[in-house]
ROGU-82073 format. One record per residue: x, y, z of N, C-alpha, C, CB in turn; residue number from 1; residue in one letter; chain. Coordinates in Angstrom, 2 decimals. Last residue first. Glycine has a CB too. Layout:
ROGU-82073
<<X, Y, Z>, <X, Y, Z>, <X, Y, Z>, <X, Y, Z>, NUM, "A", "A">
...
***
This chain:
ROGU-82073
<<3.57, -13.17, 10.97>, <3.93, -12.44, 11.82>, <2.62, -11.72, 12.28>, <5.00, -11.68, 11.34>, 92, "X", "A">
<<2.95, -15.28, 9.31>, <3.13, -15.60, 10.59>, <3.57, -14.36, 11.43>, <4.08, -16.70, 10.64>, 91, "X", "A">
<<2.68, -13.71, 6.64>, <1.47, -14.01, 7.61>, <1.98, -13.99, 8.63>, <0.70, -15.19, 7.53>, 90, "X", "A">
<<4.89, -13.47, 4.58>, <5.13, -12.57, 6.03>, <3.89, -12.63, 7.22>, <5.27, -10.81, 5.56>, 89, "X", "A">
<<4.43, -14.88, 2.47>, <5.49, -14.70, 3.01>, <5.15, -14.26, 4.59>, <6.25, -13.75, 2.16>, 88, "X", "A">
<<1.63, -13.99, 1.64>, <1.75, -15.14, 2.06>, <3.55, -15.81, 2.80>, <1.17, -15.81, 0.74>, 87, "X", "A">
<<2.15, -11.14, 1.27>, <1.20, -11.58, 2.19>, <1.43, -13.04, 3.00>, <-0.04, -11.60, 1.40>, 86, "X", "A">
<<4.37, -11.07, -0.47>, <4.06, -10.59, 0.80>, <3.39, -11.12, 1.49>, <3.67, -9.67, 0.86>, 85, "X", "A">
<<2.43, -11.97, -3.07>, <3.72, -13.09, -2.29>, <4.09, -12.77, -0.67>, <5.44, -12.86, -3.20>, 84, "X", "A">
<<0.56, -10.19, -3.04>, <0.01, -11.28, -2.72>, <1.26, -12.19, -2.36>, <-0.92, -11.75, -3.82>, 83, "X", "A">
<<2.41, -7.63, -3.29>, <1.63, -8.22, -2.20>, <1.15, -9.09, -2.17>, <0.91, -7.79, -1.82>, 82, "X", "A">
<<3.44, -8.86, -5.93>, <4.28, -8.49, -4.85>, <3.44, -8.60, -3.28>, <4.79, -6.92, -5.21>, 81, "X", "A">
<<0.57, -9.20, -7.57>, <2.14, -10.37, -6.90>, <2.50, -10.17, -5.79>, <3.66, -10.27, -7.53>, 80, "X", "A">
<<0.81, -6.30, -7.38>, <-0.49, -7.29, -7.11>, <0.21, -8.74, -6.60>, <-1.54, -7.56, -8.72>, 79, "X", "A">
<<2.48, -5.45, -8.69>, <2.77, -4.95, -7.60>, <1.08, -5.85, -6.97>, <3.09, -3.00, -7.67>, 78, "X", "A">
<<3.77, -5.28, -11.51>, <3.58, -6.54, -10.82>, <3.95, -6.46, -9.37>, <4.38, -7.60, -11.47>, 77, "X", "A">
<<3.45, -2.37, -12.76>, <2.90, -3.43, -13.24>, <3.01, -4.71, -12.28>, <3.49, -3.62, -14.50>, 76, "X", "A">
<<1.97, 0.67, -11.30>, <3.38, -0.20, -11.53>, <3.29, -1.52, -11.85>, <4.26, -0.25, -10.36>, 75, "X", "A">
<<1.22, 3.26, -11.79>, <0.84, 2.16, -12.99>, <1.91, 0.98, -12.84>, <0.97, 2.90, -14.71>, 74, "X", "A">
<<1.01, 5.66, -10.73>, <2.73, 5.51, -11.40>, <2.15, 4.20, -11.99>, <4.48, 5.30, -10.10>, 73, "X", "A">
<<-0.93, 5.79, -9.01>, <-0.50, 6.86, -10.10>, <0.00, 6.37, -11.09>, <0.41, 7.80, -9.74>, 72, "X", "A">
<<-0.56, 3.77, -7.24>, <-1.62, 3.53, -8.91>, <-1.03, 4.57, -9.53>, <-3.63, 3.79, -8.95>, 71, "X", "A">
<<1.81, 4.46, -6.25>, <1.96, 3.20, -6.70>, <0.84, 3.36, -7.79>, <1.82, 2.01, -5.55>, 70, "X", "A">
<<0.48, 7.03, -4.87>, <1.60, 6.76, -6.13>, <1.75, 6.02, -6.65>, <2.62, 6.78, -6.10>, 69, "X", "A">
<<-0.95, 5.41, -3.14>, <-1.72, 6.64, -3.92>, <-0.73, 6.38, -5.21>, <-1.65, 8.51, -3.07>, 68, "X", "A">
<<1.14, 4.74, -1.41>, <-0.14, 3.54, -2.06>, <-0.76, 4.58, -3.29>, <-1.80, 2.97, -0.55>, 67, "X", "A">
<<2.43, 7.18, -0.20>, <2.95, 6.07, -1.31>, <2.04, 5.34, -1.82>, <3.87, 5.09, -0.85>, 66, "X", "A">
<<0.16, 8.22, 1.08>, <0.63, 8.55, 0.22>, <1.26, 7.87, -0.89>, <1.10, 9.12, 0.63>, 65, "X", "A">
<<-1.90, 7.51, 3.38>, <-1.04, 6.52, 2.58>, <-0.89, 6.93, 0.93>, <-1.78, 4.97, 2.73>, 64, "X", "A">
<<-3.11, 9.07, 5.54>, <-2.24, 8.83, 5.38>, <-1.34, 8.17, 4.32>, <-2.30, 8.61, 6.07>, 63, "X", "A">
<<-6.09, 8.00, 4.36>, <-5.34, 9.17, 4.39>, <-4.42, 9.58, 4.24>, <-5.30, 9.52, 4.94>, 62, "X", "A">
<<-6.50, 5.00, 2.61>, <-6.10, 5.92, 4.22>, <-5.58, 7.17, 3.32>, <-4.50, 5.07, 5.62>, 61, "X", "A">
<<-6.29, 4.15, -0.15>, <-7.36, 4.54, 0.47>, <-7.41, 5.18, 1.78>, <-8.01, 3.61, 0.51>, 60, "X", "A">
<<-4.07, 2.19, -0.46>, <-3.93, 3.49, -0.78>, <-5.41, 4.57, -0.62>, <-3.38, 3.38, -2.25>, 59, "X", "A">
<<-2.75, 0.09, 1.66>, <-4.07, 0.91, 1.37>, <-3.87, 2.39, 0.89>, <-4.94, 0.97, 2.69>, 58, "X", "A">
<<0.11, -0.68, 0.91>, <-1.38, -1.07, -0.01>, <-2.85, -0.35, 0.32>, <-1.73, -2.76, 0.27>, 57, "X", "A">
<<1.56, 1.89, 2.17>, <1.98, 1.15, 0.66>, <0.39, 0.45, 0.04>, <3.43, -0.45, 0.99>, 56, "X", "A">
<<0.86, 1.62, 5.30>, <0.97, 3.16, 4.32>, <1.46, 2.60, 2.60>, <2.63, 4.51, 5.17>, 55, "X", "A">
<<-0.38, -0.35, 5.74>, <-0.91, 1.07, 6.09>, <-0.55, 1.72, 5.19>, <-0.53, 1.73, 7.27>, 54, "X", "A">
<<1.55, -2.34, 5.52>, <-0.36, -2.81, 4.89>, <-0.90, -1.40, 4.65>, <-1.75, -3.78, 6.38>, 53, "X", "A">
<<4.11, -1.46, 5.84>, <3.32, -1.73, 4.61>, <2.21, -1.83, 4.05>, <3.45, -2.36, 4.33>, 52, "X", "A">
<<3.46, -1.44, 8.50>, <3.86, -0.17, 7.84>, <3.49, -0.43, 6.81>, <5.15, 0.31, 7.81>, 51, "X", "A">
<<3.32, -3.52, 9.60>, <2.00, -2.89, 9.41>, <2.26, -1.78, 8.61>, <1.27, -2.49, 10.68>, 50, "X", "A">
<<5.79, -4.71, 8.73>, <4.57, -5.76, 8.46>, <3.05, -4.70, 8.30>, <4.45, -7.06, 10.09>, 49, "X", "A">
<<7.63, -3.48, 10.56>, <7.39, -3.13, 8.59>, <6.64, -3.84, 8.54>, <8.49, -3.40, 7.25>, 48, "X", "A">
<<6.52, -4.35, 12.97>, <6.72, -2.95, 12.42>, <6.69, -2.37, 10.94>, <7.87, -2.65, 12.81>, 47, "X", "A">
<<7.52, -7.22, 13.14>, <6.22, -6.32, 13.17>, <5.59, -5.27, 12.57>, <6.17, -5.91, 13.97>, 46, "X", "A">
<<10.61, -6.09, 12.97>, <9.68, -7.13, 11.74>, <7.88, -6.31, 11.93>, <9.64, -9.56, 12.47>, 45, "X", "A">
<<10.84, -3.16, 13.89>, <11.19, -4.17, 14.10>, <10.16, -5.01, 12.78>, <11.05, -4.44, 15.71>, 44, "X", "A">
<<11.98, 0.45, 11.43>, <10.84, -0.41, 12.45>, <11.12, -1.77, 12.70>, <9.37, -0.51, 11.84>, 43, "X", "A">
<<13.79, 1.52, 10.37>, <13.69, 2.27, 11.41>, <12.59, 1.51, 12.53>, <13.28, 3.70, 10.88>, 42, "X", "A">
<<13.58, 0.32, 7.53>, <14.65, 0.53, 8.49>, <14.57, 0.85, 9.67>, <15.35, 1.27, 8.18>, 41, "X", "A">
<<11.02, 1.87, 6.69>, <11.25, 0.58, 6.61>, <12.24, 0.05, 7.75>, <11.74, 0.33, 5.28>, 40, "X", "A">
<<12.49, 4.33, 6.33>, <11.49, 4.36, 7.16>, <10.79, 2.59, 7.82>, <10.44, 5.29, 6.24>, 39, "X", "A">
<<13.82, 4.04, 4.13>, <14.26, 4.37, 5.49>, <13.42, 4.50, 6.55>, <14.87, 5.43, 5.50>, 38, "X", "A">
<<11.86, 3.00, 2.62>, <13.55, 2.42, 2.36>, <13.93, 2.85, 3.82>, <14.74, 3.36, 0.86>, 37, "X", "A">
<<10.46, 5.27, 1.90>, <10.57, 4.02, 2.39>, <11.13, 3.19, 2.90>, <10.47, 3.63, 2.03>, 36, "X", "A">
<<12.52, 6.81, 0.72>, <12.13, 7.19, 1.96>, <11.51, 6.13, 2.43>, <11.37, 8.31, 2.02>, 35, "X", "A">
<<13.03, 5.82, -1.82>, <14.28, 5.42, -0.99>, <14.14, 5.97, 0.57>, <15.69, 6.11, -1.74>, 34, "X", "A">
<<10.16, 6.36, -2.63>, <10.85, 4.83, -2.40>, <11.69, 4.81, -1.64>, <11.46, 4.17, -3.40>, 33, "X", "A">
<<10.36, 8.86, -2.72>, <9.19, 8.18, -2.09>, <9.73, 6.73, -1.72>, <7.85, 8.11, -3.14>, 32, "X", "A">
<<11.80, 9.14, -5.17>, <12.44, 10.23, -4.04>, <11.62, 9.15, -3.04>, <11.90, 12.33, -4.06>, 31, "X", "A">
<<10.27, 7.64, -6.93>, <11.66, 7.23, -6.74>, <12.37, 7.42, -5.33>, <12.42, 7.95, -7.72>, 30, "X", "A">
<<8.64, 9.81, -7.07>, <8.32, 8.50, -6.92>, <9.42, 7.76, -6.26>, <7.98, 7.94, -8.18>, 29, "X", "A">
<<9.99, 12.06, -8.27>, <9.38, 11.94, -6.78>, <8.96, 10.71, -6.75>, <8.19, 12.88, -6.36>, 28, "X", "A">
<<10.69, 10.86, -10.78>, <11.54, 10.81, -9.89>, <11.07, 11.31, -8.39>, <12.58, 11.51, -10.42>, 27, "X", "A">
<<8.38, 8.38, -12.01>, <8.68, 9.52, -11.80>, <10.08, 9.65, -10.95>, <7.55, 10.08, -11.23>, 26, "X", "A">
<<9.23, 5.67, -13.94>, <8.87, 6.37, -12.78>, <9.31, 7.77, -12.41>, <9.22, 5.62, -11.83>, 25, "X", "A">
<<10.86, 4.94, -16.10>, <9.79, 4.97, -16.60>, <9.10, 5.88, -14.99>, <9.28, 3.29, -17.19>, 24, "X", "A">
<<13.28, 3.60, -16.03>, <13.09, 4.86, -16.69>, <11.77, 5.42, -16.66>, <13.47, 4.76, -17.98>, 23, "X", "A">
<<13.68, 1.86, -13.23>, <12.83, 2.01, -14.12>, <13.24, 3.21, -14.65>, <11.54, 1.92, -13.70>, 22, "X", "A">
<<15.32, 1.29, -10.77>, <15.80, 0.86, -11.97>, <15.21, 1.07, -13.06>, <15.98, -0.21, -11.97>, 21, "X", "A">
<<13.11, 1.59, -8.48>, <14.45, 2.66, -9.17>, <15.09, 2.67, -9.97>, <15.37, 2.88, -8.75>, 20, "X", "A">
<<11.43, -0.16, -9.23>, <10.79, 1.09, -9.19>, <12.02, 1.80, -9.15>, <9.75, 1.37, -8.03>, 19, "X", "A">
<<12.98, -2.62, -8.91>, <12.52, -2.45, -10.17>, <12.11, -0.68, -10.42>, <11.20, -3.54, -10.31>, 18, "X", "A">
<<14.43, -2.25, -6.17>, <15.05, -2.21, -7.68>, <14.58, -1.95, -9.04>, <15.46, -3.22, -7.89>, 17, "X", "A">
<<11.87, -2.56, -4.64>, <12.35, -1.16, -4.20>, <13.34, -1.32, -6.31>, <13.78, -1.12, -1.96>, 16, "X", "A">
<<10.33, -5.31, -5.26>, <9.94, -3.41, -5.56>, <10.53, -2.53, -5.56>, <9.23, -2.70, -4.88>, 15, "X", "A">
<<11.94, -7.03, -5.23>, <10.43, -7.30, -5.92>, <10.16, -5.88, -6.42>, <9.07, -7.89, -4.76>, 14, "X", "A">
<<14.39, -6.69, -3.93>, <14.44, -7.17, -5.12>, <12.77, -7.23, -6.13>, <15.11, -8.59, -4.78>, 13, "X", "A">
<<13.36, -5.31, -1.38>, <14.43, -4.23, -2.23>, <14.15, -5.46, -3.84>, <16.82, -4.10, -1.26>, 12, "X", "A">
<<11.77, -7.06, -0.54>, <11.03, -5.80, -0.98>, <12.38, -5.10, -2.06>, <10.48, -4.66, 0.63>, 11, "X", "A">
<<13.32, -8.92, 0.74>, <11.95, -9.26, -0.28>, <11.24, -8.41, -0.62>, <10.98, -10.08, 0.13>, 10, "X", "A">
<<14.95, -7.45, 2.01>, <15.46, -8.10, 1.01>, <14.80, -8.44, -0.12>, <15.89, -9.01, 1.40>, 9, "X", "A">
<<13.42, -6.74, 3.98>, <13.61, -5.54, 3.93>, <14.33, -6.42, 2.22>, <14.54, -4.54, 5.43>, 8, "X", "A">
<<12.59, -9.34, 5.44>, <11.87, -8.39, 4.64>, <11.96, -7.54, 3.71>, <11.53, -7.88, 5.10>, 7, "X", "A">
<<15.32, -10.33, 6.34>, <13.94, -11.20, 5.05>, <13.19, -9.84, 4.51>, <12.25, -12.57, 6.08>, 6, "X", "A">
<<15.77, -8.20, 7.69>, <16.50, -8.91, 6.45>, <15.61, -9.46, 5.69>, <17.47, -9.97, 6.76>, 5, "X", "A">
<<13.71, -9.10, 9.60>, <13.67, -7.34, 9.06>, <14.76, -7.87, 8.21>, <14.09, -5.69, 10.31>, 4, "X", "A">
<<14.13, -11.25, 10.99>, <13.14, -11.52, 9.88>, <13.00, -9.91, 8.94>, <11.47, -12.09, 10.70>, 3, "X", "A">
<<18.13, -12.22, 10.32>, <16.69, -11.65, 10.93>, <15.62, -11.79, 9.75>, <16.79, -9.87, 11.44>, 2, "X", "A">
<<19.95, -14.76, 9.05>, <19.25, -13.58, 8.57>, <18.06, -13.32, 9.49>, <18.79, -13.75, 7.09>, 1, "X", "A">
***
């Protein structure tokens, strides 16, 4: 397994499933995720390493629409998720 497998695996089961599997999320939310999802795709390990810090947890940039949504949307064990992230994916 590449390390963009690891990644892209340790996100579809922590975040991407729960946030589409939810009744509870908006469906532009949803729409937001599976663009992730591809945008995710499109970068080397590195690549989704900063994509995430940038545009998913600082929801304080400009740019970082999805991070904005994530509080919108109230998603409950998305503090985990990056703190397992974090400690998963340092060495890169």
């Amino acid at each position: 397994m590449t390390k963009e497998d690891e990644i892209l695996e340790f996100l579809e089961v922590r975040m991407f499933k729960p946030i589409l599997n939810s009744s509870t999320t908006s469906e532009r939310f949803k729409g937001a995720t599976r663009g992730l999802k591809i945008r995710l795709k499109q970068r080397d390990a590195q690549g989704m390493i900063e994509y995430f810090w940038r545009n998913v947890v600082d929801a304080t940039a400009k740019h970082a629409n999805y991070g904005r949504m994530l509080q919108n949307e109230k998603i409950a064990d998305f503090e985990n998720v990056v703190d397992d992230f974090r400690v998963r994916f340092k060495e890169l």
